[in-house]
Residue, then its C-alpha position, 0 to 999 in steps of 0.5 A: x654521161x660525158x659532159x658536152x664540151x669533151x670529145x666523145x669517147x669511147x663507152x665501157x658496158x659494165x658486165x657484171x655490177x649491179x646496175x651501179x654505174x661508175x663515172x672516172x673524172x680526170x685530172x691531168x697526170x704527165x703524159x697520161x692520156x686522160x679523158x671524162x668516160x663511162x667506165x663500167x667493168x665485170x666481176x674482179x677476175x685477177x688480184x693483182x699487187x696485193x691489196x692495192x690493185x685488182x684486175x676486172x674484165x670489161x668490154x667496149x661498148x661500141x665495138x664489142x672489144x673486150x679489155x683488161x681494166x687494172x685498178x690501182x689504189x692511189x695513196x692518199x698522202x706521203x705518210x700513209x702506207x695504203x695504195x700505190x704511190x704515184x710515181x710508182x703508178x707514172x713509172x709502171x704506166x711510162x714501161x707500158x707506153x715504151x713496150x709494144x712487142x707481142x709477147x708483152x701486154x698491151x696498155x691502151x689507155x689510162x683513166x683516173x678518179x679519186x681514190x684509183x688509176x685505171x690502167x685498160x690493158x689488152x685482155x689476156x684470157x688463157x690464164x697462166x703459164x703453169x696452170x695450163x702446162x700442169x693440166x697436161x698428162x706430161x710435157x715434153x722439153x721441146x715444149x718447154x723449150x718453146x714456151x720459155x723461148x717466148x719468155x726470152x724474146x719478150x724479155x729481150x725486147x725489154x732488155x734492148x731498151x734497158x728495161x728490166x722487169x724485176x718481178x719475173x715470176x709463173x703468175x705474171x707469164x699468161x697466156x693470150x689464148x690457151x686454145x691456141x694450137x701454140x699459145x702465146x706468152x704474155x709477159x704482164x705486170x710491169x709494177x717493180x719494173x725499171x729503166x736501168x740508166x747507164x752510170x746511175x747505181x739503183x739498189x732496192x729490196x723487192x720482187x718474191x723471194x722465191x725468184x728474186x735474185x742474190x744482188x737483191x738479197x745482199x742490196x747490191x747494185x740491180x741491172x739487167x741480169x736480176x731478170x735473167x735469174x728470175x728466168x732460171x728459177x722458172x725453168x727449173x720449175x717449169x722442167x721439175x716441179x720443184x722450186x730451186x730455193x724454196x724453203x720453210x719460211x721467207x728467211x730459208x728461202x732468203x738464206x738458200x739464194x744468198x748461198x746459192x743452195x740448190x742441187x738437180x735432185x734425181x728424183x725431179x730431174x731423171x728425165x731432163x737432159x743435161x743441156x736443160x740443166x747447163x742453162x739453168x746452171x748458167x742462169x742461175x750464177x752468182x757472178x752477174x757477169x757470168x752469168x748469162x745475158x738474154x741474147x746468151x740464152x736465145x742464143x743456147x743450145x738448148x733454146x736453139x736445138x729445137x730449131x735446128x732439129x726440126x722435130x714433130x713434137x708429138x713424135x715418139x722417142x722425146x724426152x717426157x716430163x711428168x707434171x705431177x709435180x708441176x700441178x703439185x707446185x701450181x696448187x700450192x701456190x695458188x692454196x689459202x696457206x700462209x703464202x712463202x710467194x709473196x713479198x709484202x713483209x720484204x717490200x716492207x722492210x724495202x720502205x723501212x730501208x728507204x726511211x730509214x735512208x731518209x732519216x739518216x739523211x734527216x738526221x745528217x741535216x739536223x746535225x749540219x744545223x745543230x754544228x751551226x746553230x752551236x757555232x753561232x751560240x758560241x760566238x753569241x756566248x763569246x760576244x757577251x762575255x766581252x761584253x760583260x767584262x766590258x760592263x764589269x770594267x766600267x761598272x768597276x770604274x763607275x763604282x770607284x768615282x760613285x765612292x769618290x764622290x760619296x767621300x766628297x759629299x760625306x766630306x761637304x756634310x761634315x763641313x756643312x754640320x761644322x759650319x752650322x755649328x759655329x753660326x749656331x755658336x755666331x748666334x749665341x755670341x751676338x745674342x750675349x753681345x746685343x744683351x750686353x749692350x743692351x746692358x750698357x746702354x741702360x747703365x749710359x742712359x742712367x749716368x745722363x740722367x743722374 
């Protein structure tokens, strides 16, 4: 249902969803090939970045091919702590445009609507890597030694571009197709994984703890060597059974990397040669630059004997490894427990760290500003106070010619009332004046007349 002025496009046939259809409109996202599709999937068949992505399987209709489609949530605002951030979504689709190696997955195109990103990756069927070793009666280590060869040259081809992937883990090794005489590895989710820039300090808290590295316990400065420590802790796995760091809980697990607390129990390791052990010795070093680089591990003994020794595997006198306890792991990790191979409550407080770096800086800002603010009100409270001594001063000067001239005015009524009596007693003194003359003037008017 594409509209007509858009390029015809390639048209996903849901397998399994109702008859429900589903159209992806598209917005444009940086260097995203993004374009108007029907998209229709099957049923979910990966849970993949906890509760903000899942995996379904669907297939191309006008060729049949089938596809992996990866829904990721998208957060719908900076606060909100539900689905996947977008850069974090750009970063994890910019690694897959750079990869293009045969034991990593391939990204073949991205769609986006309004609520999800859907990433159509390459169809990785055979399931993972454990699963399949663990169905197996034993495993010999010129088998294991195969598989992690895989590993190491699909991580090598990250690290040469200074990619690490940072969430190396059994879950996120596949296999293409398990029916394969040699299957071959499939290294998928590029979430957690980064470009490591040269003079550029990066520090985060994620990963799973089981095979997270110590510099991410400690928040040290993170390259390319987290990922090679991941490596170590799988192949112990792979060759025993056991986990190397696994405890109780997510603290023991945490408190046995940082103090580098593992042993090669007898029990687990009676049949593994010393060679295995070395590597994982090496890899699993505190010291990063001691510990071993990628082309060091293609380049072990161990890795290469198998090539030199050329050997028909299934000949007798091999070094046999029971998966008992492979299988045991596998279950385990895969029950309905409270799982300690998940990292949601550490990526939390990786967030927590990040706000709280950026409340700092908040905080620093706020106290920049209040410095200024208070500079500027001292200078205001300065500025009145001269201006109201000012004001007193003239006020003080005002106040005393207002009393001057209170003085004076006081003064002018008092002569004022002195001058208002004497015209009074003026008055008084013209009126006896006219009354005498008066008198006189009858008294001469009467001498006439006599």
């Amino acid at each position: 249902m594409s509209s007509p002025s858009l390029p015809i496009v390639p048209q996903w046939l849901k397998l399994a969803f109702g008859a429900k259809r589903a159209l992806v409109s598209c917005s444009p996202l940086k260097k995203w090939l993004l374009r108007r599709a029907d998209l229709e999937c099957g049923p979910i068949c990966r849970h993949k970045g906890g509760q903000f992505a899942i995996v379904k399987q669907c297939r191309e209709k006008r060729t049949g091919l089938e596809f992996a489609a990866k829904f990721m949530k998208k957060r719908r605002s900076v606060a909100s702590l539900r689905g996947v951030r977008r850069e974090e979504i750009e970063r994890e689709v910019n690694m897959l445009q750079q990869t293009r190696h045969p034991n990593i997955v391939t990204l073949h195109d991205v769609y986006e609507n309004r609520s999800d990103v859907v990433l159509i990756l390459e169809l990785v069927s055979g399931g993972e890597l454990f699963d399949f070793l663990a169905q197996k009666e034993s495993l010999s280590e010129e088998e294991a030694t195969q598989f992690i060869k895989q590993i190491l040259e699909g991580v090598n081809y990250l690290h040469s571009r200074n990619i690490a992937h940072f969430d190396l883990k059994p879950e996120n090794i596949m296999l293409l197709d398990k029916n394969a005489p040699l299957p071959r590895i499939k290294l998928i989710d590029f979430g957690l994984a980064h470009k490591i820039e040269a003079g550029v300090e990066f520090k985060n808290i994620f990963g799973t703890p089981e095979f997270v590295a110590p510099e991410i316990v400690n928040y040290e400065p993170l390259g390319l060597e987290a990922d090679m420590w991941s490596i170590g802790v799988i192949t112990y796995i792979l060759l025993s059974g056991a986990s190397p760091f696994l405890g109780e809980t997510k603290q023991d697990t945490l408190g046995n990397i940082s103090a580098i607390n593992y042993e090669f129990d007898e029990e687990f390791f009676c049949h593994t040669s010393e060679l295995a052990k070395k590597f994982i010795r090496q890899l699993l070093e505190r010291d990063k630059g001691k510990r071993l680089t990628i082309q060091d591990a293609l380049n072990h003994q161990w890795i290469k004997v198998l090539e030199k020794l050329n050997v028909n595997m299934y000949r007798r006198g091999r070094r046999e490894l029971k998966t008992k306890r492979l299988r045991e792991y596998t279950i385990k990790s895969h029950s309905s427990m409270p799982p300690n191979n998940t990292y949601v409550n550490f990526e939390r407080f990786a967030q927590v760290v990040e706000d709280i770096g950026q409340m700092e800086g908040s905080f620093a800002t706020l106290a920049a500003t209040h410095d200024t603010l208070q500079g500027e009100i001292d200078a205001m409270a300065s500025l009145y106070n001269e201006k109201e001594a000012w004001y007193k001063e003239e006020t003080e000067g005002v106040r005393h010619e207002l009393s001057q001239i209170r003085y004076e005015f006081r003064k002018v009524e008092a002569m004022k009332r002195s001058m208002q009596d004497d015209m009074r007693a003026v008055d008084a003194n013209l009126v006896t004046v006219g009354n005498r003359y008066r008198e006189r003037q009858s008294r001469f008017e009467q001498t006439e007349i006599k």
